[in-house]
C-alpha positions as a Python dict, from the first residue, in 0.01 Angstrom:
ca = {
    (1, 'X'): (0, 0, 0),
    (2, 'X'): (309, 243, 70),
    (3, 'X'): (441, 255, -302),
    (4, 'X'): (772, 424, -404),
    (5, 'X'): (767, 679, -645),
    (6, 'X'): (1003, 821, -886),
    (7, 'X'): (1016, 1177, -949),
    (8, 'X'): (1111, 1248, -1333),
    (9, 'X'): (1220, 1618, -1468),
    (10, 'X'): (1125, 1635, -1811),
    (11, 'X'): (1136, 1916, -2044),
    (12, 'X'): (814, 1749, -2210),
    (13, 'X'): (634, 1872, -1878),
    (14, 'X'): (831, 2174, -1832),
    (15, 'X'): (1221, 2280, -1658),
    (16, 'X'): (1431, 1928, -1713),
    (17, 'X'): (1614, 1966, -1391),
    (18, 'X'): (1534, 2012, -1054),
    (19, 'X'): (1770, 2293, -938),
    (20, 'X'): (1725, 2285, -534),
    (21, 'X'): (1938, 2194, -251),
    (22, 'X'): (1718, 1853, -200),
    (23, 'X'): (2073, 1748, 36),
    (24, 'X'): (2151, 1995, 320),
    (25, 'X'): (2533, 2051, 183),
    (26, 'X'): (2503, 2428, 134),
    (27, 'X'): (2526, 2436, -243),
    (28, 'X'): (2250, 2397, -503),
    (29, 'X'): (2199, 2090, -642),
    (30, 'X'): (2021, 1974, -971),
    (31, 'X'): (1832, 1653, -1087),
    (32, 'X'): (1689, 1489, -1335),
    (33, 'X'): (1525, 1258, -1120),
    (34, 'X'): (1531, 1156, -760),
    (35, 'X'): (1373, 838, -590),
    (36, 'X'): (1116, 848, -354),
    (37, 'X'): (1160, 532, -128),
    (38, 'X'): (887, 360, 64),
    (39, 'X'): (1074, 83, 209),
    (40, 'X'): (846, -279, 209),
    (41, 'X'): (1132, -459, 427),
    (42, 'X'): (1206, -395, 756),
    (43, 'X'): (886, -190, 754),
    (44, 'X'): (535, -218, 947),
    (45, 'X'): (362, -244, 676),
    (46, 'X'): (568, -622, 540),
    (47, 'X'): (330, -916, 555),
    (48, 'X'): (593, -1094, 789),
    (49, 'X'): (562, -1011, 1166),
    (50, 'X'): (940, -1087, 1194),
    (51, 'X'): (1009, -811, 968),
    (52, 'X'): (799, -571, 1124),
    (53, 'X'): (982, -619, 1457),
    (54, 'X'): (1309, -537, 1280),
    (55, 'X'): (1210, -192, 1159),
    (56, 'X'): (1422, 64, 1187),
    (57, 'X'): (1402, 267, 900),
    (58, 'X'): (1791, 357, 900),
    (59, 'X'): (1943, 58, 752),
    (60, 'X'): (1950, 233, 383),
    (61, 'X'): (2102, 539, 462),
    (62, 'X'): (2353, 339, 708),
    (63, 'X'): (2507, 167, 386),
    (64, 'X'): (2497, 474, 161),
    (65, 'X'): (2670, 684, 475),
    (66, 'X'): (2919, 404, 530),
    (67, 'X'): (3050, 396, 126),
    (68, 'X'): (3082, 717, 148),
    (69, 'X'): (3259, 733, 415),
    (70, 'X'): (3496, 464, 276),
    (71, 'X'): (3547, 728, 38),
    (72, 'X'): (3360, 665, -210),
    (73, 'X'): (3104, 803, -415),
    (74, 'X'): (2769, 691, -299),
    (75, 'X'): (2417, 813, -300),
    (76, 'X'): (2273, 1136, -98),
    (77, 'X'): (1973, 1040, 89),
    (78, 'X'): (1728, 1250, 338),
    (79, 'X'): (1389, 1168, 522),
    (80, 'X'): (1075, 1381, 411),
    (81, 'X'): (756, 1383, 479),
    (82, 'X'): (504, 1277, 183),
    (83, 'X'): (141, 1455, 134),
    (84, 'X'): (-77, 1291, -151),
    (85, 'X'): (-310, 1565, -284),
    (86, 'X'): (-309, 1634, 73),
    (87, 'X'): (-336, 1306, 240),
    (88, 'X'): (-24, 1202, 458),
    (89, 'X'): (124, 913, 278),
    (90, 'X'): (427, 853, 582),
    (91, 'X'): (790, 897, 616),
    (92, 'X'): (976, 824, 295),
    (93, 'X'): (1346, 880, 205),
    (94, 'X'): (1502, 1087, -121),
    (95, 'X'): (1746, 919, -263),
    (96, 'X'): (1959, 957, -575),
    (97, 'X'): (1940, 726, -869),
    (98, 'X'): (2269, 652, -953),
    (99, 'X'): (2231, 635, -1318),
    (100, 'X'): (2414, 837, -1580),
    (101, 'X'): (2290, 1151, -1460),
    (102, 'X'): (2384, 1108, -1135),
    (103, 'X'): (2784, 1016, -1268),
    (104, 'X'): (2784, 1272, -1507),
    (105, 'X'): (2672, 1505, -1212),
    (106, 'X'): (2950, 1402, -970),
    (107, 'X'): (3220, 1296, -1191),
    (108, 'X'): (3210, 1530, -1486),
    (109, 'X'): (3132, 1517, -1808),
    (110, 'X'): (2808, 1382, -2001),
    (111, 'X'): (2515, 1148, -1953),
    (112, 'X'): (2656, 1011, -2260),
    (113, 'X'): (2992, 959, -2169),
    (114, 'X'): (2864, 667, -1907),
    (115, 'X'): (2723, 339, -1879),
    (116, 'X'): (2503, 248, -1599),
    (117, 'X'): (2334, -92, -1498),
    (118, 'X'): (2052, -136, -1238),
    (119, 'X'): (2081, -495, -1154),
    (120, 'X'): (2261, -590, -1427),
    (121, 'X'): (1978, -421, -1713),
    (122, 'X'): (2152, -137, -1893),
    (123, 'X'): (1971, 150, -1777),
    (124, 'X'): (2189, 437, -1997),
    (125, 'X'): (2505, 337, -2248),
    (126, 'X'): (2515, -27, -2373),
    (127, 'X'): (2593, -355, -2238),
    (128, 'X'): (2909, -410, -2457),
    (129, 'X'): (3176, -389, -2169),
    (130, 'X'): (2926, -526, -1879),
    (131, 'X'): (2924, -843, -2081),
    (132, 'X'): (3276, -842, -2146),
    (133, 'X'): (3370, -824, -1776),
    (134, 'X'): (3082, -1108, -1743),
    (135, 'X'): (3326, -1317, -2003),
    (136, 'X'): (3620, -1256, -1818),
    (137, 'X'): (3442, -1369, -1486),
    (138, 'X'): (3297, -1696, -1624),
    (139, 'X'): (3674, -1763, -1739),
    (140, 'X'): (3788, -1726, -1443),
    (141, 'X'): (4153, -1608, -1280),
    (142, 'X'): (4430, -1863, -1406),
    (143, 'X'): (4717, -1585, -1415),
    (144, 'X'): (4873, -1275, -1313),
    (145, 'X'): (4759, -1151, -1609),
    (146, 'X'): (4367, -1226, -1559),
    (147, 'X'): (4415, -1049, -1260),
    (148, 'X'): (4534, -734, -1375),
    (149, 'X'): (4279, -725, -1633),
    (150, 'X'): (4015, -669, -1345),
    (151, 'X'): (4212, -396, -1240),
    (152, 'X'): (4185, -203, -1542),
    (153, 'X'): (3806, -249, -1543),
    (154, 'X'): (3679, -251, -1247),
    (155, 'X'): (3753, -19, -965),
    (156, 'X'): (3917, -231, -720),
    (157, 'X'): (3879, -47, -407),
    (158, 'X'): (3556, 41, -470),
    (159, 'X'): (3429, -246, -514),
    (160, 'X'): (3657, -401, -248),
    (161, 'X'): (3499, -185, 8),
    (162, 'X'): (3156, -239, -160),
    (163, 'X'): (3176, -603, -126),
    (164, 'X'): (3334, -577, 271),
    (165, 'X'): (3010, -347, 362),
    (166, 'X'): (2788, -542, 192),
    (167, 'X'): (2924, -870, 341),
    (168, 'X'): (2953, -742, 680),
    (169, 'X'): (2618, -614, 672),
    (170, 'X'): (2503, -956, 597),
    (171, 'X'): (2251, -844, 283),
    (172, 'X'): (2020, -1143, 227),
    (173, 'X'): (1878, -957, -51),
    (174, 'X'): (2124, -947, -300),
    (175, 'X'): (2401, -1007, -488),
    (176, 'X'): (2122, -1161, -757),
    (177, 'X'): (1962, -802, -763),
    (178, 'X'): (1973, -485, -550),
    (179, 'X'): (2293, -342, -700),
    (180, 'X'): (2387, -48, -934),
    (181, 'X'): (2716, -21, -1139),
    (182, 'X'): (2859, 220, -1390),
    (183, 'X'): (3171, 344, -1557),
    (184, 'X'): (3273, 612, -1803),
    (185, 'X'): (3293, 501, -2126),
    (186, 'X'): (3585, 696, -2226),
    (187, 'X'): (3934, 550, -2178),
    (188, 'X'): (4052, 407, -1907),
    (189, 'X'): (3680, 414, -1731),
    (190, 'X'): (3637, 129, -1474),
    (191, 'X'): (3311, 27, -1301),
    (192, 'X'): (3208, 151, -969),
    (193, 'X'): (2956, 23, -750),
    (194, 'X'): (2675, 165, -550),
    (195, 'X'): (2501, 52, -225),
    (196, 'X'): (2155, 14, -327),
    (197, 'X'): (1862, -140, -137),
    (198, 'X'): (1991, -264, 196),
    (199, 'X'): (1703, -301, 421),
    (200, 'X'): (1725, -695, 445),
    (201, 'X'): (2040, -608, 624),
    (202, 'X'): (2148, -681, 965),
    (203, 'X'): (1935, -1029, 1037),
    (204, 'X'): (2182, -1182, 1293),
    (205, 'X'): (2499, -1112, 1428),
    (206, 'X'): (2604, -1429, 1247),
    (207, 'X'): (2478, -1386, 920),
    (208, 'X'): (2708, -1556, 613),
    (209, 'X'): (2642, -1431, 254),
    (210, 'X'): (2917, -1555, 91),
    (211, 'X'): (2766, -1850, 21),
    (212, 'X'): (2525, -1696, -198),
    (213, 'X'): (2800, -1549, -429),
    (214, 'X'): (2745, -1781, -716),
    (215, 'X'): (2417, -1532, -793),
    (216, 'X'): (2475, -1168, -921),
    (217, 'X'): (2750, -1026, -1104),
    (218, 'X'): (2904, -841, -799),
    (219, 'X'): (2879, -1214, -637),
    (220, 'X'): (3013, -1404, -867),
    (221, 'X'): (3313, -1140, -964),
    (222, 'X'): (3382, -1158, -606),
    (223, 'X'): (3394, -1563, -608),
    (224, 'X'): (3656, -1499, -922),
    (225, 'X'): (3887, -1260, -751),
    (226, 'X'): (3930, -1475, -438),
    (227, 'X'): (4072, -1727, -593),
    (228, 'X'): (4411, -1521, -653),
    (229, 'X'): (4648, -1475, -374),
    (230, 'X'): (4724, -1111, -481),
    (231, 'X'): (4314, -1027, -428),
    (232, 'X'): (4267, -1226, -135),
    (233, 'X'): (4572, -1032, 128),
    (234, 'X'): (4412, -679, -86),
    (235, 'X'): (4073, -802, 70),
    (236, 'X'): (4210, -843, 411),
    (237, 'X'): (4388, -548, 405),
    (238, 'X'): (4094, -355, 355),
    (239, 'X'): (3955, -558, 605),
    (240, 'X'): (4182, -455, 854),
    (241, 'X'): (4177, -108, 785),
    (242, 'X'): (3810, -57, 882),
    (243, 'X'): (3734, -358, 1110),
    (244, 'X'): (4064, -255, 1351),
    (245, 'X'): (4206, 85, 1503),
    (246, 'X'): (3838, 233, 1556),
    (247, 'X'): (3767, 211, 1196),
    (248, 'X'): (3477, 247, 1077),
    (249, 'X'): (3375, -111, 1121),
    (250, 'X'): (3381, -114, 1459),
    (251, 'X'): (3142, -173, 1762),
    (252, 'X'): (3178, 171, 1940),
    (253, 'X'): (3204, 379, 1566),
    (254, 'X'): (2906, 165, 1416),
    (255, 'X'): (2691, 188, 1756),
    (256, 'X'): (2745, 600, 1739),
    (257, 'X'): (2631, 610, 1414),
    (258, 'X'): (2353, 403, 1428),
    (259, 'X'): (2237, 640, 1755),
    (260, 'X'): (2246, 960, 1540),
    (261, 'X'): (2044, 810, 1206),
    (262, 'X'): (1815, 682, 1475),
    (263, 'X'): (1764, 1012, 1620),
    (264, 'X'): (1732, 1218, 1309),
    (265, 'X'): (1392, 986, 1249),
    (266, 'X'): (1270, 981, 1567),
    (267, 'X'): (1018, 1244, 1569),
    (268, 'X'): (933, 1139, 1188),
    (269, 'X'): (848, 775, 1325),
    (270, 'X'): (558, 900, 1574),
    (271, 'X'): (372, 1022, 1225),
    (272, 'X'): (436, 715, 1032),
    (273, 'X'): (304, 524, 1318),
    (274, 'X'): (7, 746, 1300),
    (275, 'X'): (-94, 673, 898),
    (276, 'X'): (98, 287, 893),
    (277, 'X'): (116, 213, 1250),
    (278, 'X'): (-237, 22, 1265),
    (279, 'X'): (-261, -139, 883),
    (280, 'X'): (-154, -507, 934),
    (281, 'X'): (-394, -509, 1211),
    (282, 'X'): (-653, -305, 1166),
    (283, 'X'): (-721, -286, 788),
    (284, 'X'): (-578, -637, 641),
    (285, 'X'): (-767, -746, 957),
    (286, 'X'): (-474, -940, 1131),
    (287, 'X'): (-581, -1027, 1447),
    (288, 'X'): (-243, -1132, 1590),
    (289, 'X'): (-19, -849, 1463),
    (290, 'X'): (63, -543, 1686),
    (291, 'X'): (-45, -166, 1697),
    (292, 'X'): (289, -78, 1583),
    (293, 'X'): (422, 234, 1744),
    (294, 'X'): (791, 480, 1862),
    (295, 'X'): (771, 190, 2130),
    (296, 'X'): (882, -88, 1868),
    (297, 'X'): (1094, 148, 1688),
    (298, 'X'): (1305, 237, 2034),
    (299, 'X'): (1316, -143, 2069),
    (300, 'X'): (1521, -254, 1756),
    (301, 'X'): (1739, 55, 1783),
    (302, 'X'): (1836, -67, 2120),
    (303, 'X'): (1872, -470, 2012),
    (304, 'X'): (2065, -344, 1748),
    (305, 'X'): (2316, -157, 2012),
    (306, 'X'): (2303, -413, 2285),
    (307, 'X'): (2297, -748, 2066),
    (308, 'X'): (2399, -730, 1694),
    (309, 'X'): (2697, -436, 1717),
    (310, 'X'): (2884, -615, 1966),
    (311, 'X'): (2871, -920, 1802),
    (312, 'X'): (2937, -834, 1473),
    (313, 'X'): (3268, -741, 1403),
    (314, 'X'): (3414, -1002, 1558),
    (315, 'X'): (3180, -1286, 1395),
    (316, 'X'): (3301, -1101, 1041),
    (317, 'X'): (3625, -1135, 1118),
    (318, 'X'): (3611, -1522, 1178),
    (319, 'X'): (3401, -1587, 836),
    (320, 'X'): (3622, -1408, 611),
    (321, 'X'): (3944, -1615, 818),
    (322, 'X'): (3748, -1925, 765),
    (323, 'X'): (3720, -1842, 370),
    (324, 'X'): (4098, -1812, 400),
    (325, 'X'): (4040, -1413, 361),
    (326, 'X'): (4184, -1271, 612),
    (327, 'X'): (4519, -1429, 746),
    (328, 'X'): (4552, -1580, 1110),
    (329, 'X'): (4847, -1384, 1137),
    (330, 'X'): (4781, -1065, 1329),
    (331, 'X'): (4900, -803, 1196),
    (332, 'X'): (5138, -574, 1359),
    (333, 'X'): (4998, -234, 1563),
    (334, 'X'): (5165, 145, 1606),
    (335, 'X'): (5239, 238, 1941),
    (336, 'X'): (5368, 554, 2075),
    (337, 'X'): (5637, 570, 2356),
    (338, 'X'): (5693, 849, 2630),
    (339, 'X'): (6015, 799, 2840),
    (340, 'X'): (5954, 431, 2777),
    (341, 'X'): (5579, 404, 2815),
    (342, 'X'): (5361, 291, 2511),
    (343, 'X'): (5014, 326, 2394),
    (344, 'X'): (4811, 223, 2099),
    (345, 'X'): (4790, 495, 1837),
    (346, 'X'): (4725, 461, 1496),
    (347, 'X'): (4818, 794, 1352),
    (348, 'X'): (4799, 1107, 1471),
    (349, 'X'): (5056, 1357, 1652),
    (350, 'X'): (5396, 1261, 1739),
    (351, 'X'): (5598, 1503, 1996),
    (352, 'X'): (5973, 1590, 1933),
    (353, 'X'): (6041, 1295, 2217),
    (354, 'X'): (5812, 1049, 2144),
    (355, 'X'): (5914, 718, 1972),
    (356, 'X'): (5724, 478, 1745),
    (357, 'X'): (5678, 146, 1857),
    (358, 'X'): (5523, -180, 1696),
    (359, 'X'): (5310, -469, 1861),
    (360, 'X'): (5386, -818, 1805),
    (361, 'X'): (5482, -1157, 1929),
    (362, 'X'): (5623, -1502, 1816),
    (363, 'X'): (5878, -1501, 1594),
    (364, 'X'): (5713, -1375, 1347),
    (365, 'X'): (5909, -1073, 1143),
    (366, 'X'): (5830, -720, 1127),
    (367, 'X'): (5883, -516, 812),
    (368, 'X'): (5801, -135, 766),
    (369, 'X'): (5831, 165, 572),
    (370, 'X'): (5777, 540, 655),
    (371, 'X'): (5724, 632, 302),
    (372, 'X'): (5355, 462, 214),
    (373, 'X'): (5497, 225, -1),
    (374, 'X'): (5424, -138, 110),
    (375, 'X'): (5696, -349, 251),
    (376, 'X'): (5588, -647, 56),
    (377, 'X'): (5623, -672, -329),
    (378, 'X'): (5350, -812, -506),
    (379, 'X'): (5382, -1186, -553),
    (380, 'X'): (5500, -1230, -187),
    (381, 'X'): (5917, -1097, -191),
    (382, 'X'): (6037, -858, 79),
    (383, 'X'): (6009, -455, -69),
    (384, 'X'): (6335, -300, -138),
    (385, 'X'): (6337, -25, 104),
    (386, 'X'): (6172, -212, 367),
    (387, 'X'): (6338, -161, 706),
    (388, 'X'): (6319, -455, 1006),
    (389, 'X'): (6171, -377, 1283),
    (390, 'X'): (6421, -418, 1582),
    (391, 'X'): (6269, -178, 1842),
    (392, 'X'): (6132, 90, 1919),
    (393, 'X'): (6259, 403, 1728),
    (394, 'X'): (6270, 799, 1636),
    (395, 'X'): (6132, 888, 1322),
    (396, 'X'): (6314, 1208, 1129),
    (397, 'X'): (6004, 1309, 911),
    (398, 'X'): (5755, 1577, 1022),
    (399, 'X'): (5532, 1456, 829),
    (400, 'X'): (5521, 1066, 703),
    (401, 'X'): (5277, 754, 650),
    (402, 'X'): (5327, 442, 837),
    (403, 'X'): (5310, 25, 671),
    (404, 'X'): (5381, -227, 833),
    (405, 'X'): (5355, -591, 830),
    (406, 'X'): (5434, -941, 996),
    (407, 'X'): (5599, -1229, 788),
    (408, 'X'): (5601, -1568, 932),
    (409, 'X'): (5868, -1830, 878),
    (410, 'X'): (5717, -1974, 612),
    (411, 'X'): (5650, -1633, 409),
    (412, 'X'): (5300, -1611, 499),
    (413, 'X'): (5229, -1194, 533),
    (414, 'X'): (4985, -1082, 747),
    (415, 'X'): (4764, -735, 653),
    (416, 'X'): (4899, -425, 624),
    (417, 'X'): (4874, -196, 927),
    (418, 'X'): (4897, 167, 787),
    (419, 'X'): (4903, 503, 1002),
    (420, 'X'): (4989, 845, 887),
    (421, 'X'): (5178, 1087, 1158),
    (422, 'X'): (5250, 1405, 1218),
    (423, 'X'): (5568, 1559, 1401),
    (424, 'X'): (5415, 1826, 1627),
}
């Protein structure tokens, strides 16, 4: 009964763009069309009681907030109010479409310089390279070579960090549909990928998608690149970049976001209680379901914070060991020392007497560099220029970025562990 809507600027029914600041970011936007979302799952208003406990309302703009804050372009959202020839229709969300409009918009150029794909049906452009990357999947990864061809068309950390939110948000909804993708079409474009439709997110604290891969492009592209050695310690490394040092994958950063969405619907929530709150019940005559109110609302916020956060990271962090992506080698942490007494801090300020120091234990090595190169070469060999860690010691730079790693015996690397400083 709550339908989505899409609002379309055409010049056939008068201006073709929008020109308003739709997103609070102080400059004037415009739009050829912007998405009015409904949400069916995770709402009051699903047909499974289950689902209607689980409503939050925040779960899509938590994954579009989170790729952006990856840094990566991602789509603007905001909550509204919706009045149908006067009658309140509930709370729905704006959202951008990312089609060609929307890349052309951010990135520059054209609608005509892009191709874009809404679940894997050309939506602007052609299909011509989508199927050719869908070729090069299907043949799979037997080289070097295979490898690097990925990396010419598709954006790897994108959709590294695409695939890690989606993952660790556990979307039961996708990969088979539920994504968006598009590249420039000039030379040298490479696909990017868009959070799209993550409500079924966030089930269980234990939640494994990865067995679903085989479905979906993004899936099974995924299911090809982990196969290489190269892709799999990338993976983990991005892994350990937002899963460790208060990333942004982490119980007290994910639990502070999730607080603020949930308090900038709050207020909106008492009003779609008002108009949805009562329609299982009351008008498709369901005895058994509730009178859904701010009450149920408070109630998965708070599971959320007390049961599934705390959970989650580290039940992520087992699957992806268990699929042999990410190593059982911990990797090495920065440390700061004052007159010989160290604490955990992964970049920042660094005093004129303060040393670095690094964490580790068995006889594993250390290798580092203060440049921002890696200390590992691709294929596994030790970096030239990488220094071994003996101690702790006095860096010279004012200004410098931080990699380190641990290699076992048998030349096994853990994930990088990368921290930029600054001499104060």
């Amino acid at each position: 009964p709550m339908s989505s809507f899409r609002l379309l600027f055409k010049q056939t029914y008068g201006p073709g763009e929008l020109d308003y600041e739709v997103f609070e970011t102080g400059e004037m936007q415009s739009f050829d069309t912007l998405v009015l979302r409904a949400r069916y799952n995770r709402s009051w208003i699903h047909w499974d009681d289950a689902g209607r406990l689980k409503s939050a309302y925040i779960r899509e703009q938590l994954g579009a907030d989170l790729q952006r804050d990856m840094g990566h372009l991602a789509v603007r959202t905001r909550y509204v109010h919706l009045y149908l020839n006067g009658m309140y229709w509930g709370m729905y969300l704006v959202q951008e479409r990312p089609d060609a409009n929307f890349l052309a918009a951010h990135l520059g150029g054209q609608p005509g310089d892009y191709d874009a794909l809404n679940s894997g049906v050309v939506t602007d452009g052609d299909e011509e390279a989508w199927d050719d990357l869908i070729a090069h999947i299907q043949a799979g990864i037997a080289s070097d070579e295979d490898y690097a061809w990925f990396g010419e068309h598709v954006e790897l950390e994108n959709y590294t960090d695409y695939m890690l939110l989606q993952l660790f948000l556990g979307n039961i909804d996708w990969p088979e549909k539920n994504y968006y993708a598009g590249r420039s079409r000039l030379e040298g474009g490479k696909f990017l990928h868009f959070m799209w439709d993550a409500e079924l997110t966030m089930t269980t604290s234990t939640t494994d998608v990865i067995p679903d891969m085989q479905e979906g492009v993004p899936g099974q592209l995924f299911d090809a690149l982990r196969t290489h050695d190269e892709y799999r310690l990338y993976f983990a490394d991005r892994v350990h970049h937002f899963l460790f040092n208060d990333g942004l994958l982490t119980e007290d950063a994910l639990t502070e976001r999730w607080l603020a969405l949930g308090a900038t619907v709050e207020d909106l929530v008492v009003a779609e209680s008002a108009r949805w709150g009562d329609n299982v019940r009351d008008v498709r005559l369901d005895a058994e379901a509730d009178l859904y109110t701010k009450e149920h609302f408070d109630y998965e916020i708070e599971r959320t914070v007390d049961i599934y956060w705390p959970n989650r990271t580290g039940n992520v962090l087992e699957m992806f060991q268990g699929y042999e992506l990410y190593p059982s080698l911990e990797a090495p942490e920065w440390k700061v020392c004052t007159d010989g007494t160290c604490d955990r801090q992964h970049g920042g300020e660094l005093s004129s007497d303060q040393q670095l120091k690094l964490s580790g234990s068995g006889t594993a090595e250390v290798w580092y560099t203060l440049d921002g190169s890696d200390p590992r070469e691709p294929g596994g060999a030790l970096a030239e220029g990488a220094l071994a860690y003996a101690g702790e010691f006095t860096p010279t730079s004012d200004s410098f970025t931080a990699t380190a790693r641990r290699r076992s015996s048998e030349g096994t690397w853990s994930a990088s562990s990368v921290a930029s400083f600054t001499r104060n």
